[in-house]
N, C-alpha and C positions, 0 to 999 in steps of 0.2 A: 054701881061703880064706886069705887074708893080714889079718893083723892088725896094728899100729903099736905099737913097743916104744921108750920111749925112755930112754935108761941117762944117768945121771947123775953131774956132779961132786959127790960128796960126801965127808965125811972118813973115817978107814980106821975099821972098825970102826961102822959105820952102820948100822940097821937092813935099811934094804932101798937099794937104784941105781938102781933101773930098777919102768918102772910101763908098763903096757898100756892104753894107750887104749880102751877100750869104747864110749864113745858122742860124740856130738856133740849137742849143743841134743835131749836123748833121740831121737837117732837113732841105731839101732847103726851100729857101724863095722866092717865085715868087707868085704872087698874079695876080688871075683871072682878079680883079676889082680893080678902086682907091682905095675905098666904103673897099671893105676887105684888102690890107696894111696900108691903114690908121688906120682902127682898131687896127690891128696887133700894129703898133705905138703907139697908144693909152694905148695899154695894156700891153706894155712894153718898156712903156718909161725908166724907171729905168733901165733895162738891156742893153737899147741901151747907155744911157749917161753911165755906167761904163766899154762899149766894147770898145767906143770910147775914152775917158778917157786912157783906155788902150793902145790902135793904136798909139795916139797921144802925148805921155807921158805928160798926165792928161791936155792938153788940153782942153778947153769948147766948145759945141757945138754952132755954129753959129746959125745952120737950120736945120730939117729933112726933106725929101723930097721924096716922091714917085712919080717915075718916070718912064714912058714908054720905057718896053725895046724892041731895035730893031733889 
């Protein structure tokens, strides 16, 4: 399963950079394939840059990243 990890600009010494997507509109999000979170990505980008945004008090995103979970 592939999961959505997105790391953050933030200042040194932050609590935390990076946050893991879990759900969407309470849908999990866990993806079969790279191939399908990547998409997922793709096609909303715009809701990820203003979730994150949110987490991180309007922080910019560094990277998005789909990532094997274990």
């Amino acid at each position: 399963m592939y999961v959505i990890v997105l790391l953050m600009f933030v200042t040194l010494g932050a609590e935390r950079d990076a946050l893991e997507v879990s759900h969407k509109d309470g849908k999990l999000l866990e993806f079969h394939t790279y191939e399908d979170c990547y998409n997922h990505v793709v096609e909303n980008i715009d809701d990820l840059k203003e979730f994150a945004k949110s987490e991180f008090d309007g922080a910019p995103i560094k990277k998005i990243l789909c990532v094997q979970k274990y």
